[in-house]
C-alpha positions as CSV (number, residue, x, y, z in Angstrom):
1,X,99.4,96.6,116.3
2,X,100.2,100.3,117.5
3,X,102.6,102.2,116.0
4,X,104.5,99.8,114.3
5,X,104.1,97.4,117.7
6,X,102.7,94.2,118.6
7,X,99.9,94.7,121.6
8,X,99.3,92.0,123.8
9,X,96.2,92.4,126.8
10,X,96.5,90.3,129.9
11,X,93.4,89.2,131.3
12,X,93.4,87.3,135.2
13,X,90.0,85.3,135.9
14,X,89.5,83.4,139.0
15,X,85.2,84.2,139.0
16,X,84.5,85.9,135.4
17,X,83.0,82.8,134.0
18,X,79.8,84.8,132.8
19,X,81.8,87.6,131.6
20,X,85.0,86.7,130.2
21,X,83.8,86.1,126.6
22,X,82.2,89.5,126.0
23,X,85.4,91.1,127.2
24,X,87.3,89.5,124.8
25,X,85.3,90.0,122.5
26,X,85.6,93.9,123.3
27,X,89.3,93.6,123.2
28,X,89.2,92.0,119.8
29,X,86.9,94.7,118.1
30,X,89.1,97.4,118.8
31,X,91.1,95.8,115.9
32,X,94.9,96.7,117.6
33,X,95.0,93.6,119.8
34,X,97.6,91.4,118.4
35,X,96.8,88.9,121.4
36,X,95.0,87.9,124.2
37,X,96.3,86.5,126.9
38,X,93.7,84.6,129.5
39,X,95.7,83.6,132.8
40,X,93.8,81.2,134.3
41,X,93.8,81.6,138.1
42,X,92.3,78.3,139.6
43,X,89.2,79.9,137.6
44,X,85.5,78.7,137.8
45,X,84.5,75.7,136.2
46,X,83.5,76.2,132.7
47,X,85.3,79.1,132.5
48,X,88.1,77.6,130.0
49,X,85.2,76.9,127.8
50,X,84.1,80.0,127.4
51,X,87.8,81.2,126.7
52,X,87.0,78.2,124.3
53,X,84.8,79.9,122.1
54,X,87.4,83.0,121.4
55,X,90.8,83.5,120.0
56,X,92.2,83.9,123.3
57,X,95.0,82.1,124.4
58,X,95.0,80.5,127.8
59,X,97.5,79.6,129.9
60,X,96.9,78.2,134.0
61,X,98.3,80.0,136.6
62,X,98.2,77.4,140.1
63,X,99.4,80.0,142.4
64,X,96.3,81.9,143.7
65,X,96.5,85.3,143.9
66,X,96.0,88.0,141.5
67,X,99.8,89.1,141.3
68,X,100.6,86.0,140.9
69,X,98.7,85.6,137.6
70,X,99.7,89.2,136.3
71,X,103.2,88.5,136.3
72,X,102.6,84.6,135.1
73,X,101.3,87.1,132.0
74,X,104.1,89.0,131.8
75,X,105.7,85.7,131.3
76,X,104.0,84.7,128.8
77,X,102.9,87.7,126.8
78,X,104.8,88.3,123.0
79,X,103.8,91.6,122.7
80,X,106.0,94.8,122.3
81,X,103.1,97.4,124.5
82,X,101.6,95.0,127.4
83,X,98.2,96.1,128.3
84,X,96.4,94.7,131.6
85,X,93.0,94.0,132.3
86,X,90.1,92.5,133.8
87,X,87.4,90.1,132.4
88,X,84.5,91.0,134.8
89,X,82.5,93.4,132.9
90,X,84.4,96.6,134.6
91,X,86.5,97.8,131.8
92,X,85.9,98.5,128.1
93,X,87.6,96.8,125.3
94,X,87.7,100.6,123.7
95,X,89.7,102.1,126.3
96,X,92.8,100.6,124.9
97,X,93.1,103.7,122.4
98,X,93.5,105.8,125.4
99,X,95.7,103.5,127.1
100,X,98.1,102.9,123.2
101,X,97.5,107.3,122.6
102,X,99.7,108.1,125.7
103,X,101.6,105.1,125.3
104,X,103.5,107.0,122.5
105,X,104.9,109.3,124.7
106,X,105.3,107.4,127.8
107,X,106.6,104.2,129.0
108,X,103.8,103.4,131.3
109,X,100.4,104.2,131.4
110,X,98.1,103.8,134.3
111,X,94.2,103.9,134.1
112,X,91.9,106.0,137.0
113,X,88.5,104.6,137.7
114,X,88.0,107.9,140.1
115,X,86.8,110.4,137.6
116,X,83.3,111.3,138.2
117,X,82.1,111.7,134.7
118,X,83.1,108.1,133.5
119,X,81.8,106.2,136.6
120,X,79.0,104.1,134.9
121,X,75.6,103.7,137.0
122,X,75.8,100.4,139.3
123,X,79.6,100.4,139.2
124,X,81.0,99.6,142.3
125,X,83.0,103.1,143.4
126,X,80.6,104.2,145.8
127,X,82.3,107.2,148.1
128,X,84.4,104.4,150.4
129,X,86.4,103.0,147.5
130,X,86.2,105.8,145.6
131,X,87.9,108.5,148.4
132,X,89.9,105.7,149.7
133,X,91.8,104.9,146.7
134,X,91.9,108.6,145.6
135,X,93.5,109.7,149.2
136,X,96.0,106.2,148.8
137,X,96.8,107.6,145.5
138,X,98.0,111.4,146.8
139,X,100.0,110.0,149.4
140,X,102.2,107.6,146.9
141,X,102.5,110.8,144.8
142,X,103.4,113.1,148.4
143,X,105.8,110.2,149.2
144,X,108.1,110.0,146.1
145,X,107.0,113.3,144.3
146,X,106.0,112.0,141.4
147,X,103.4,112.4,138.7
148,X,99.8,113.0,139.7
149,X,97.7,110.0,140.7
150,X,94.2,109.6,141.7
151,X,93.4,105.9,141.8
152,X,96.2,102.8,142.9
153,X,93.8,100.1,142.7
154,X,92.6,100.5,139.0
155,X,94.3,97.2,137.3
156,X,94.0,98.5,133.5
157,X,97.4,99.8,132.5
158,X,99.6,99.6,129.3
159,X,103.4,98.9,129.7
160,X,106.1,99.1,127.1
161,X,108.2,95.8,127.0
162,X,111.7,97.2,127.5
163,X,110.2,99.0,130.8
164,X,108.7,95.9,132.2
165,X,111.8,94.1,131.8
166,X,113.5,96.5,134.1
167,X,110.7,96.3,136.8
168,X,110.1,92.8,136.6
169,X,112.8,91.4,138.7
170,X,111.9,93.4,141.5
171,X,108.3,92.3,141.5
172,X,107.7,90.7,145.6
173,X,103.5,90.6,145.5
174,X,101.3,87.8,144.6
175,X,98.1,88.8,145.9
176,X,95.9,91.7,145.7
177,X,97.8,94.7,146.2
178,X,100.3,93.7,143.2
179,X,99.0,96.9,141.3
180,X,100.7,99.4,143.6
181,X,103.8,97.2,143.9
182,X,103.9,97.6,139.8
183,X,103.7,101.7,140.6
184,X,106.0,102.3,142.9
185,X,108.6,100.6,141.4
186,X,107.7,102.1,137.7
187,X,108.5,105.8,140.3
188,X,111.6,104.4,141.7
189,X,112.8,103.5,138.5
190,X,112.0,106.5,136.9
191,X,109.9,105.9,134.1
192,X,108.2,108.4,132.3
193,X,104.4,107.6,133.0
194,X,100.6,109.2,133.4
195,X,97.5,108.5,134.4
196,X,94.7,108.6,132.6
197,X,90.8,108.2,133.2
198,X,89.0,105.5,132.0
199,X,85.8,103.6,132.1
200,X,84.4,102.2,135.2
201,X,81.3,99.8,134.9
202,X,79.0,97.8,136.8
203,X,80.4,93.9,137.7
204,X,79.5,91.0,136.3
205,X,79.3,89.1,139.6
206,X,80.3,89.4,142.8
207,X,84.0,90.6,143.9
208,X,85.8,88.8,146.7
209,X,88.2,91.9,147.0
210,X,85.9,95.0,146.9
211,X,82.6,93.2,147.6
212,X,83.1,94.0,150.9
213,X,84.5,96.9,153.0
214,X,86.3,95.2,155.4
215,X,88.0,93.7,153.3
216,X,88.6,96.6,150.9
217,X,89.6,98.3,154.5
218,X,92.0,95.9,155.0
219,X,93.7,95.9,151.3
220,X,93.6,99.2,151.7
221,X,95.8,99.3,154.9
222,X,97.9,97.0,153.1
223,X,99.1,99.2,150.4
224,X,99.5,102.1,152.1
225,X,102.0,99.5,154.1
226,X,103.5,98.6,151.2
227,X,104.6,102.3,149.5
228,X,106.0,103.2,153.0
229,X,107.9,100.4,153.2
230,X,109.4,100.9,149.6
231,X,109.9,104.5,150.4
232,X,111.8,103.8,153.6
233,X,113.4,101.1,151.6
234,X,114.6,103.6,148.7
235,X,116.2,106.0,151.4
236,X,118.0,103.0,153.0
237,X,119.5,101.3,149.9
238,X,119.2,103.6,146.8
239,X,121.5,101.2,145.4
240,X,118.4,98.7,144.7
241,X,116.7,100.6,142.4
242,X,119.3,102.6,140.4
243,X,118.6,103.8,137.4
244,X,120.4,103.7,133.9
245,X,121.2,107.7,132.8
246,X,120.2,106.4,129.0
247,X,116.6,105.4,130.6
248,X,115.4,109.0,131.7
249,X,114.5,109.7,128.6
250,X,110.8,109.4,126.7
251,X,110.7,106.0,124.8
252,X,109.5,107.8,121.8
253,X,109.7,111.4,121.1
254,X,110.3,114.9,123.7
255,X,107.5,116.6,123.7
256,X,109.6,119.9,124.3
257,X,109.8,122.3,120.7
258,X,112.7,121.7,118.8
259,X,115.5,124.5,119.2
260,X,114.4,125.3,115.3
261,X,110.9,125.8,116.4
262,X,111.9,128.5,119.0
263,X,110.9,131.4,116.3
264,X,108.0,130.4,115.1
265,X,106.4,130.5,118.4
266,X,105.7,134.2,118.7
267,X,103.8,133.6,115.0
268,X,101.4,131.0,116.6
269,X,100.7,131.7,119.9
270,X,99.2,134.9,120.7
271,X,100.6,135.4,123.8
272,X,103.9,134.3,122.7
């Protein structure tokens, strides 16, 4: 629990047989983790056993595709602040503080694997993936003006429940490029999000997305499809994704001073 709220983490596997246990394991000794959800993606055999030995919950997803089992997660998840994931070694359990910390200001927060300094030695962001998602990135955030981004293919993010409710109708992709669906509509609907770095490591295993650079090429291309299209779409029929007037504000707190606070400025700040 966080703040008085249940957290659930949503963990996909299709080929994180070898892994999958440790990362659960990471996610439960961070000690906030109220569940764990594994979705079960037509996974490698002997991977349910493994899920076996934890106090993960599993649940079978039959429609391949990686969107497809994030929002079969959705589905399923009980918890107040969502968190996603992935079970191949990538991500650390511990990155959820950062992930629940900004999730008391904002309504969504979205992890960056492109920061230098916590790209871990063997981890697959070589300068291809790492540029390519980083230049992806600046164009959703030239296209709808919105908060700055530096990475639209890192899949660790932390949603509040009332926020995903809104978006979640709206959701189109089932396959790999489900992440930047998830963003764009999160801008269109005006949320109050923020990215934030965190922890890239080295794979357990092989990836059939970013293994290869023809492939990560072509995802690429994909998603920069995608945002244009949901930009053109935006200017064409605003109507889609309206927003409520009671939803612009922060879930939590402002973060601007109080009015009362106003005079006590010039005694704090020296500059003031």
């Amino acid at each position: 629990m966080w703040s008085g709220k249940t957290v659930s983490v949503i963990l996909p596997t299709y080929n994180e047989k070898d892994s999958i246990r440790a990362s659960i394991e990471s996610f439960e000794a961070t000690g906030v983790v109220d569940e764990i959800l594994v979705v079960n993606n037509n996974a490698a055999t002997g991977t349910s056993a493994e899920v076996a030995c934890t106090r993960a919950r599993e649940v079978h997803e039959p429609e391949q595709g990686y969107g497809a089992a994030i929002q079969r997660g959705f589905r399923e998840a009980i918890g107040e602040l969502v968190i996603v994931s992935e079970p191949d070694g990538t991500f650390r359990g511990h990155d959820v503080f950062k992930l629940l910390a900004y999730s008391d200001d904002f309504e969504v927060v979205y992890g960056s694997r492109t920061v230098k300094e916590l790209i871990w030695q063997g981890a697959n962001m070589g300068l291809f993936l790492k540029w390519g998602n980083y230049a992806v990135a600046k164009l959703m955030e030239f296209l709808f003006n919105t908060t700055s981004l530096t990475d639209v293919g890192c899949t660790m993010r932390c949603i509040h429940r009332d926020a995903l409710e809104r978006i979640q109708p709206l959701f189109s992709v089932s396959g790999s490029f489900f992440g930047p669906e998830m963003m764009v509509l999160s801008i269109l609907k005006q949320m109050s999000m923020i990215q934030v770095p965190v922890n890239y490591t080295e794979r357990v295993g092989r990836s059939s997305v970013t293994g290869s650079q023809w492939v990560a090429f072509a995802l690429g291309l994909r998603m920069i499809r995608l945002i244009v299209s949901y930009r053109v779409r935006s200017w064409l029929r605003p109507a889609n994704f309206s927003v409520d007037a009671d939803r612009l504000a922060l879930p939590t707190r402002d973060l601007r001073l109080d009015p009362d606070d106003e005079d006590e400025k010039d005694d704090t700040l020296p500059f003031g």
